[in-house]
C-alpha positions as CSV (number, residue, x, y, z in Angstrom):
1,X,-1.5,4.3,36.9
2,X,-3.9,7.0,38.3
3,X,-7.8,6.8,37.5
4,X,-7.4,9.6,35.7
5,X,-4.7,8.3,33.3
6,X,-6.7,5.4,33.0
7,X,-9.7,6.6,32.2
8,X,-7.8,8.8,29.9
9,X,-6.2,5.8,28.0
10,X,-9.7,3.9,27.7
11,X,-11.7,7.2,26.1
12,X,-9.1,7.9,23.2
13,X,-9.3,4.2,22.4
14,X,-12.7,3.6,22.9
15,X,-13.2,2.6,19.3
16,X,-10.5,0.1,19.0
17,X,-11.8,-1.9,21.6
18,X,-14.8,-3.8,21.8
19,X,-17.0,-2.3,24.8
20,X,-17.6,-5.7,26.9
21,X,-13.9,-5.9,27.6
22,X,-13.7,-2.2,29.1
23,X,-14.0,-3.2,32.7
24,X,-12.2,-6.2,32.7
25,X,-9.3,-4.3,30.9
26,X,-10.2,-1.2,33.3
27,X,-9.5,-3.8,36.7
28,X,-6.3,-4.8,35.1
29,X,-4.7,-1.6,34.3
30,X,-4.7,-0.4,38.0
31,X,-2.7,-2.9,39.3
32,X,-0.5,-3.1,36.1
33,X,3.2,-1.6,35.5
34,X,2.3,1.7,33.6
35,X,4.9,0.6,30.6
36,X,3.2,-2.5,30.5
37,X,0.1,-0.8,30.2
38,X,1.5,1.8,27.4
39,X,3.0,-1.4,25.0
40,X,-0.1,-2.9,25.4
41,X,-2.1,0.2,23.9
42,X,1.2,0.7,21.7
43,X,0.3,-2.0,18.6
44,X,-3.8,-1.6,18.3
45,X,-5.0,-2.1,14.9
46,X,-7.4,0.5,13.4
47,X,-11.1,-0.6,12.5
48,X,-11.1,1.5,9.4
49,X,-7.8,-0.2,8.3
50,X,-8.9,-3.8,8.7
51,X,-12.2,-2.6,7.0
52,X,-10.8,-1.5,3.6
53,X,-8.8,-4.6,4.0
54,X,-11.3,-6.8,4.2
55,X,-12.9,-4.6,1.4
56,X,-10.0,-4.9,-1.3
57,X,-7.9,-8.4,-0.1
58,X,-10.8,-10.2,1.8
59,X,-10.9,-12.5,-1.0
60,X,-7.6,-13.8,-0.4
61,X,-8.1,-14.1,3.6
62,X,-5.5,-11.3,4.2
63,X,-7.7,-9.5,7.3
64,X,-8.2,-13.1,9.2
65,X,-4.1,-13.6,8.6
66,X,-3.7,-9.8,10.3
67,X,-6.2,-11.0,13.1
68,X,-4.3,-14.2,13.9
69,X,-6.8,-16.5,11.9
70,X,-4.7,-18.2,10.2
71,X,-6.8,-21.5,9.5
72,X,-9.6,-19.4,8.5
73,X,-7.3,-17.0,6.4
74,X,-6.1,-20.3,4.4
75,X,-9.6,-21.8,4.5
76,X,-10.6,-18.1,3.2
77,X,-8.2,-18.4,0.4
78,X,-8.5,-21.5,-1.1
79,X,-12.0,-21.1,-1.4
80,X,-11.7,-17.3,-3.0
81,X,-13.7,-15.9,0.2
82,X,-16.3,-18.4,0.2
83,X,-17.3,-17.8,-3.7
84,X,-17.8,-14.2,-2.4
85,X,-20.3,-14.2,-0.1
86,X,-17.7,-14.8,3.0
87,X,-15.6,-12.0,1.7
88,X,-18.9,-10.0,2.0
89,X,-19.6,-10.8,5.5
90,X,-16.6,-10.2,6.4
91,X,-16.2,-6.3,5.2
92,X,-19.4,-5.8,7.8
93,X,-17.8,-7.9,10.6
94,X,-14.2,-6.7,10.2
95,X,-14.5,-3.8,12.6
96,X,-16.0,-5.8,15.8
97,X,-13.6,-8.8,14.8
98,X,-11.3,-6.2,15.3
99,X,-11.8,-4.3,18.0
100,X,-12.3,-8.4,19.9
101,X,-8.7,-8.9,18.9
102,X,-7.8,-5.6,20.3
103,X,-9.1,-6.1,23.8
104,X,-7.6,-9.8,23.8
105,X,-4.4,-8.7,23.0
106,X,-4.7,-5.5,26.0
107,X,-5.7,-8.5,28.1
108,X,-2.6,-10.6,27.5
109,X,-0.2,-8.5,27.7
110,X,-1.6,-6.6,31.3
């Protein structure tokens, strides 16, 4: 992929990835197969999404289950979001936990 392209790719998803993985993910991509590089980009999840997720099914561990937590999801369930107050936490914390899962998934599949 050209600089360009790259730098392209990186600015329209800027917000779905966290911003100390830009570089590393930046190094990558220029020595990665350009279709490689597109499916990577291809299955992001959306901040806003896993927010109002966390927001109406956080109580029931549904946004750590979509974020491959699936200890935490369980642990998150059985205990009805931590009586409420993890569920709370976790509407404020679901858009960088996201945007971490994001970059880690870019990183394992370039």
């Amino acid at each position: 992929m050209t600089k360009e392209q790259i730098d392209q790719l990186l600015q329209i998803n800027a917000n779905k990835i966290a911003p100390e993985f830009i570089e590393t993910i930046r190094e990558r991509m220029e020595n990665a197969d350009e279709g490689a590089v597109n499916a990577a980009f291809a299955g992001l999840k959306g901040t806003t999404m896993m927010t109002i997720i966390a927001w109406l099914l956080g109580c029931y561990g549904v946004d750590r289950f979509m974020l491959g937590e699936t200890g935490l999801g369980v642990a998150k369930l059985l205990t009805c979001g931590g009586c409420g107050i993890w569920g709370l936490i976790d509407i404020f914390t679901a858009a960088g936990r996201t945007r971490k899962y994001n970059a880690n998934k870019i990183l394992e599949q370039i």
